[in-house]
MINULUM-807510 format. One record per residue: residue number from 1; residue in one letter; x, y, z of N, C-alpha, C in turn. Coordinates in Angstrom, 2 decimals, m for minus. Layout:
REM residues N
@seq->NUM | type->a | n.c1->X | n.c2->Y | n.c3->Z | ca.c1->X | ca.c2->Y | ca.c3->Z | c.c1->X | c.c2->Y | c.c3->Z .
...
//
This chain:
REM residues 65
@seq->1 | type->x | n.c1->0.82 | n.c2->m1.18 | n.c3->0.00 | ca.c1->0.00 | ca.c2->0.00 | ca.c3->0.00 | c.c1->0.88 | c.c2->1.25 | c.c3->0.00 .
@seq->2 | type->x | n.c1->0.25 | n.c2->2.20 | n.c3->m0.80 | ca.c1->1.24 | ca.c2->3.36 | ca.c3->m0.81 | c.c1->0.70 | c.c2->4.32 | c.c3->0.30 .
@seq->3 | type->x | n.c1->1.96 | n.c2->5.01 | n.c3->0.84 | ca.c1->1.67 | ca.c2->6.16 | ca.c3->1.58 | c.c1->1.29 | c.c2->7.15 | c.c3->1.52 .
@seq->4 | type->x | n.c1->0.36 | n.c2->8.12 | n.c3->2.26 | ca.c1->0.04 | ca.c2->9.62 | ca.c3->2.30 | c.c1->1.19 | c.c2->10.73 | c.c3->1.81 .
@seq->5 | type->x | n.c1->1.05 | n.c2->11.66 | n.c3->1.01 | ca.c1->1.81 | ca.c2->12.79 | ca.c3->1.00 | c.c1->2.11 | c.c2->13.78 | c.c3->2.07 .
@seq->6 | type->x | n.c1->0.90 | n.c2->13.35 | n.c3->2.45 | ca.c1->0.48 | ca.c2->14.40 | ca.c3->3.90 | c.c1->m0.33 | c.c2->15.58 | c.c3->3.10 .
@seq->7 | type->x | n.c1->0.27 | n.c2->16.97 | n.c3->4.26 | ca.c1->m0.13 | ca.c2->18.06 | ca.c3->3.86 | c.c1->0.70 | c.c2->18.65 | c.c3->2.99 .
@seq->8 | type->x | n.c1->1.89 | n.c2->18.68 | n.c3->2.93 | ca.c1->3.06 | ca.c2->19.55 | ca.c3->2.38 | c.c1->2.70 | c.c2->19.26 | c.c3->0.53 .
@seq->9 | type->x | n.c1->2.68 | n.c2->20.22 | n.c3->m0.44 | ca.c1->2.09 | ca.c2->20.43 | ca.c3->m1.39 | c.c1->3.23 | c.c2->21.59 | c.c3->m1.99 .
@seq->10 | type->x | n.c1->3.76 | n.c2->20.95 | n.c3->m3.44 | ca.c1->4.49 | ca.c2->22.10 | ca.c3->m4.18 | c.c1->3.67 | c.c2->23.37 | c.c3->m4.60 .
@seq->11 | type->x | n.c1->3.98 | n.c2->24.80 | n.c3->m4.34 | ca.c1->3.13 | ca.c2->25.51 | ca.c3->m4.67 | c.c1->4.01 | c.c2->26.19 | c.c3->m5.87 .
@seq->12 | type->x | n.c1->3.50 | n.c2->27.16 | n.c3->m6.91 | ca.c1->4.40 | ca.c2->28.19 | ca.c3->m7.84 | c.c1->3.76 | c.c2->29.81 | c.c3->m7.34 .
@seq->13 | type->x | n.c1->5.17 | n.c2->30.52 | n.c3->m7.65 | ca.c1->5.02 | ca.c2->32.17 | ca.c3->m6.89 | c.c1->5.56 | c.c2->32.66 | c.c3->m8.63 .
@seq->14 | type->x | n.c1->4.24 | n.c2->33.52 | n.c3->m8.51 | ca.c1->4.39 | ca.c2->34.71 | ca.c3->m10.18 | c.c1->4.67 | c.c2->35.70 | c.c3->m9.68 .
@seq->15 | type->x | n.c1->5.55 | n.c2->36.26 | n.c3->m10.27 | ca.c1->5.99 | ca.c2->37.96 | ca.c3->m10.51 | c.c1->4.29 | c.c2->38.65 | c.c3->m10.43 .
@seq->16 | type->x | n.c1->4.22 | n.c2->40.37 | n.c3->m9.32 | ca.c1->3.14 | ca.c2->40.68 | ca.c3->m9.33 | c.c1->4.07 | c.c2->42.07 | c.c3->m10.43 .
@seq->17 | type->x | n.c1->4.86 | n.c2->41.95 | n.c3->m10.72 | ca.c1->5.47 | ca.c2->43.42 | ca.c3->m11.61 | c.c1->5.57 | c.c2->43.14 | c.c3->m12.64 .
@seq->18 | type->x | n.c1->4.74 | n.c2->42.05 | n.c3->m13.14 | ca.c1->5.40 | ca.c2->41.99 | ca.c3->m14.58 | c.c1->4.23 | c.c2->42.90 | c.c3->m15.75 .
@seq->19 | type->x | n.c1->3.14 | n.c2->43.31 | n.c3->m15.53 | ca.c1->2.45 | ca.c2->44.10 | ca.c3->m16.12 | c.c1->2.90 | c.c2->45.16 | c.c3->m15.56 .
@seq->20 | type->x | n.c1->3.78 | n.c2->46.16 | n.c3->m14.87 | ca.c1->3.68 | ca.c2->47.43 | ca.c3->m14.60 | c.c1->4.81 | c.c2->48.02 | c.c3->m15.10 .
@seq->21 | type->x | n.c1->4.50 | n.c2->49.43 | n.c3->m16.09 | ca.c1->5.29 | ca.c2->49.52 | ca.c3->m17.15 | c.c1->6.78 | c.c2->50.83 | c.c3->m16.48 .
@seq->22 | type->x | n.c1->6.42 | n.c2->51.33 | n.c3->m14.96 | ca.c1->7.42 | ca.c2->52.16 | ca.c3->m14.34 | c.c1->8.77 | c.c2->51.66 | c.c3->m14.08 .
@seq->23 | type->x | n.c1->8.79 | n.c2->50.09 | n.c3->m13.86 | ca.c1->10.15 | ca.c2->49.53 | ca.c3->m13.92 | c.c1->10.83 | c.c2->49.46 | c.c3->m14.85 .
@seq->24 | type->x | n.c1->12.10 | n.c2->49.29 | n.c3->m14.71 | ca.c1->13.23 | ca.c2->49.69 | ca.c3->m15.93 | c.c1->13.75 | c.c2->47.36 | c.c3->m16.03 .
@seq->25 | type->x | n.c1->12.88 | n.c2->47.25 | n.c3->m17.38 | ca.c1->12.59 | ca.c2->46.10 | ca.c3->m17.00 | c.c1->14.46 | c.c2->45.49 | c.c3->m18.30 .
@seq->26 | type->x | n.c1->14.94 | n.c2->44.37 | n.c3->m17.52 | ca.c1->15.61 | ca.c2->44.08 | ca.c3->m18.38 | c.c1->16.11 | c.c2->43.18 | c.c3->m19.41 .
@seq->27 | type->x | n.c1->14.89 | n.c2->42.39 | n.c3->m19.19 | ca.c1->14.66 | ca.c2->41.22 | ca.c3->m20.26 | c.c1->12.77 | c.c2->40.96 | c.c3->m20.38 .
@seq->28 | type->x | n.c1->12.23 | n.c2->40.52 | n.c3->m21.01 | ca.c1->10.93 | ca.c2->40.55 | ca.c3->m20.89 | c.c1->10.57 | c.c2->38.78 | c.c3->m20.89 .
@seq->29 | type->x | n.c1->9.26 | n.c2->38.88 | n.c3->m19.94 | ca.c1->9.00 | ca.c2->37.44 | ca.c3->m19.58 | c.c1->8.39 | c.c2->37.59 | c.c3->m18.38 .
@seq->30 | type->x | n.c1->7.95 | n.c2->36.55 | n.c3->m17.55 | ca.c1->7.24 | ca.c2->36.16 | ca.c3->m16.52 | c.c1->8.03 | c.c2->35.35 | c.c3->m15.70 .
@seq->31 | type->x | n.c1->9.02 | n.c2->35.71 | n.c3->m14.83 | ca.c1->9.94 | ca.c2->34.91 | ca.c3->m13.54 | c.c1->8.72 | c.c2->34.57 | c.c3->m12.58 .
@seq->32 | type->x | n.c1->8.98 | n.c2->33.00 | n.c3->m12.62 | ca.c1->8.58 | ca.c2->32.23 | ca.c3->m11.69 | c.c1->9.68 | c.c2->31.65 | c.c3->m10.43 .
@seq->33 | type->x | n.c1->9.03 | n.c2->31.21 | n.c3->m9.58 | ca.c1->9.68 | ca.c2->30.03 | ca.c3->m7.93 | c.c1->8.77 | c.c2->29.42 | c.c3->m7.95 .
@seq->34 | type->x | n.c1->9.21 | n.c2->28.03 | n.c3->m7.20 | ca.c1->8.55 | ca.c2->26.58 | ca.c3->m7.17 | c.c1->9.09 | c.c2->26.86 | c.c3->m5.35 .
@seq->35 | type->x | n.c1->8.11 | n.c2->26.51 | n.c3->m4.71 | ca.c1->8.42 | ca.c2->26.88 | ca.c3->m3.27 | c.c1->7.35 | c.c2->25.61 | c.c3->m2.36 .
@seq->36 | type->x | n.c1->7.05 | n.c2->25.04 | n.c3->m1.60 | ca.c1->6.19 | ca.c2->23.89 | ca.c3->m1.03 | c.c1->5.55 | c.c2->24.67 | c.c3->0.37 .
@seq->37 | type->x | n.c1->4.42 | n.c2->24.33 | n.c3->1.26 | ca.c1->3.97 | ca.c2->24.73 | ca.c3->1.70 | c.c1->2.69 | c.c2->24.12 | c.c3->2.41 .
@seq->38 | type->x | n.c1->2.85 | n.c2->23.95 | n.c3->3.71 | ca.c1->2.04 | ca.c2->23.17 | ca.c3->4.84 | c.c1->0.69 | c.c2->23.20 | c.c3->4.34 .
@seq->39 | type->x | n.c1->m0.25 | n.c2->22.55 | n.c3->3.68 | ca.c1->m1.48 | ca.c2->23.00 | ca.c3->3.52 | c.c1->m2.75 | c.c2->23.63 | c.c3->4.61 .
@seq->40 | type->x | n.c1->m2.49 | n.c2->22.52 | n.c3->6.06 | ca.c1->m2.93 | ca.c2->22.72 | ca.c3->7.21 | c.c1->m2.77 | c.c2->24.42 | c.c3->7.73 .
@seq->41 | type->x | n.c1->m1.44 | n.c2->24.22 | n.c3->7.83 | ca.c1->m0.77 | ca.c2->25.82 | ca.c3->9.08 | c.c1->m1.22 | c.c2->26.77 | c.c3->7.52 .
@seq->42 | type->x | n.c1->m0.87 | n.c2->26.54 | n.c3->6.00 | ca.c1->m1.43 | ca.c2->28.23 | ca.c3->5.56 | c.c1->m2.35 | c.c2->27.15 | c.c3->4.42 .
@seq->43 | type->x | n.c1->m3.49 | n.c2->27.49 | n.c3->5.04 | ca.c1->m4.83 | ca.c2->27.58 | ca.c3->3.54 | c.c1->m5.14 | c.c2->28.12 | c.c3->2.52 .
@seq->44 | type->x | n.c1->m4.55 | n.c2->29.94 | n.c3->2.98 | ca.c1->m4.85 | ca.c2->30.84 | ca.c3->1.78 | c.c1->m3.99 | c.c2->30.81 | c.c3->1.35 .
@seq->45 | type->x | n.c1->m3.56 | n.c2->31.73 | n.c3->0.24 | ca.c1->m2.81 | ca.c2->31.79 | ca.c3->m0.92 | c.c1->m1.37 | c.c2->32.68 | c.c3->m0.56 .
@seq->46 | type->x | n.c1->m0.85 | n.c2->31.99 | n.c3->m0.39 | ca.c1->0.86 | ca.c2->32.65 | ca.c3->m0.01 | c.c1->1.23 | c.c2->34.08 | c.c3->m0.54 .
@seq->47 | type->x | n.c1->1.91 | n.c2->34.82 | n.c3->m0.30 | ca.c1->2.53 | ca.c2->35.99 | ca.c3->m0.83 | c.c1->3.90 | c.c2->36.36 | c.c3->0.12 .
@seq->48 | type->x | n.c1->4.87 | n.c2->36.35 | n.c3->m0.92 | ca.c1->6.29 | ca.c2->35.78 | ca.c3->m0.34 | c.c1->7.12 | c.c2->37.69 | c.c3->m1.50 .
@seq->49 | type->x | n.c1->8.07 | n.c2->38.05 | n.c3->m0.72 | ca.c1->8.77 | ca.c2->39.13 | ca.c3->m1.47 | c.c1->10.41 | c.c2->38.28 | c.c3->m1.64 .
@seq->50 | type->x | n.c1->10.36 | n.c2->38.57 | n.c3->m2.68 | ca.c1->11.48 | ca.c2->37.88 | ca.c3->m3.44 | c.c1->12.20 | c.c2->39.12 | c.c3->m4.47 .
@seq->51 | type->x | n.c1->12.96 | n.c2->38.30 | n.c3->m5.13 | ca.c1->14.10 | ca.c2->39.27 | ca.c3->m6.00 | c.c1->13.22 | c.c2->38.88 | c.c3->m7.34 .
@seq->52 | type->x | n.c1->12.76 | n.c2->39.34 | n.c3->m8.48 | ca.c1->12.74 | ca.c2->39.93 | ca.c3->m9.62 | c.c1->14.09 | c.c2->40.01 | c.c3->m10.95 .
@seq->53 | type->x | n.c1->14.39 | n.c2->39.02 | n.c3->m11.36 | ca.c1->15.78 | ca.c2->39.42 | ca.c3->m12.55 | c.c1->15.17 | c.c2->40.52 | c.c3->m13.44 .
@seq->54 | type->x | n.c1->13.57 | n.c2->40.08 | n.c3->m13.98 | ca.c1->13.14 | ca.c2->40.89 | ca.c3->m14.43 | c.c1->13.01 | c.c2->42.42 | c.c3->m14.45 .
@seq->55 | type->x | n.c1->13.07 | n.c2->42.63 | n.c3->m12.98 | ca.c1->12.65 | ca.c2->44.35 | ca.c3->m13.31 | c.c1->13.40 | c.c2->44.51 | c.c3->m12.20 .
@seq->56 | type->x | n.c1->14.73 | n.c2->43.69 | n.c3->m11.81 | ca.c1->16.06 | ca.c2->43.99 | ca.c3->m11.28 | c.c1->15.77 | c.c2->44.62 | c.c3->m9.54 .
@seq->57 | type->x | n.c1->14.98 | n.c2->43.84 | n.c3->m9.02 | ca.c1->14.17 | ca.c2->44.66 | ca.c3->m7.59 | c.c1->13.34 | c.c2->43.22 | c.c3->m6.77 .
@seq->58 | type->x | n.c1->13.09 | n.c2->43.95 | n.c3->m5.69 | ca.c1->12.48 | ca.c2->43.00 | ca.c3->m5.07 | c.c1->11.57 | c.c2->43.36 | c.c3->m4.78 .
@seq->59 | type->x | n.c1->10.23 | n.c2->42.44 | n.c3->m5.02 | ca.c1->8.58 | ca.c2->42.26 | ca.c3->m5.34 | c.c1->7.58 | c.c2->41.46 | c.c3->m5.00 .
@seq->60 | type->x | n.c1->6.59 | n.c2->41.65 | n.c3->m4.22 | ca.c1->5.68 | ca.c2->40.83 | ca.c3->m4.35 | c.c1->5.40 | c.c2->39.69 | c.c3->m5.23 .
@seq->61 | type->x | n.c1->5.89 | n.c2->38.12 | n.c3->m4.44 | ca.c1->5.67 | ca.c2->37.07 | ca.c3->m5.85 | c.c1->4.22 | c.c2->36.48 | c.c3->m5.10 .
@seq->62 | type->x | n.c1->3.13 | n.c2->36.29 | n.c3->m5.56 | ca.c1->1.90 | ca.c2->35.45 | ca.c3->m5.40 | c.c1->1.78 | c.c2->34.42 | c.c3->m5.47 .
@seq->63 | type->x | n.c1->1.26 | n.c2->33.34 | n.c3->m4.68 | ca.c1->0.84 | ca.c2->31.87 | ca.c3->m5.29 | c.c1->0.17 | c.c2->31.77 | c.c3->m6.13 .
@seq->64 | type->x | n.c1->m0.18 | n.c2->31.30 | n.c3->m7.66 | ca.c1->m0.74 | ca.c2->30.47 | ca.c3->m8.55 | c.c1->m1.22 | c.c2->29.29 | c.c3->m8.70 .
@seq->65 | type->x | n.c1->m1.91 | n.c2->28.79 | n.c3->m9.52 | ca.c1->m2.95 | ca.c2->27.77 | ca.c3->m9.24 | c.c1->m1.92 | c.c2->26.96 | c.c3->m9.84 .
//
C-alpha cells in the first residue's frame, strides 16, 4: 500500500510586476519560484517578497494555481 503525502504540497510564486510599465525592465517574460507549503498551518494563498531578474528589484511574488 502506498503512503500519504500528507499536507506539504508544491506551490508556484508569479511575478506581481510583470504588467507594470514604471520599472526599468531588463529582459521581458514572466519569472517564476517553485516553493512547497504546509497545507494545514497556511490555507490561503501565499505571498512571499522575493528578487525579480526581471525588473532587477524585489517584489511581491503570489501563489498560482
Amino acid at each position: 500500500m502506498g503512503k500519504n503525502k500528507g499536507a506539504r504540497i508544491t506551490i508556484t510564486l508569479e511575478c506581481t510586476c510583470r504588467n507594470s510599465q514604471n520599472n526599468i525592465v531588463r529582459k521581458p517574460g514572466i519569472f517564476r519560484y517553485t516553493s512547497s507549503k504546509n497545507r494545514r498551518n497556511t490555507p490561503a494563498r501565499l505571498e512571499l517578497n522575493k528578487f525579480c531578474p526581471n525588473c532587477n528589484c524585489h517584489c511581491k511574488f503570489k501563489e498560482i494555481k
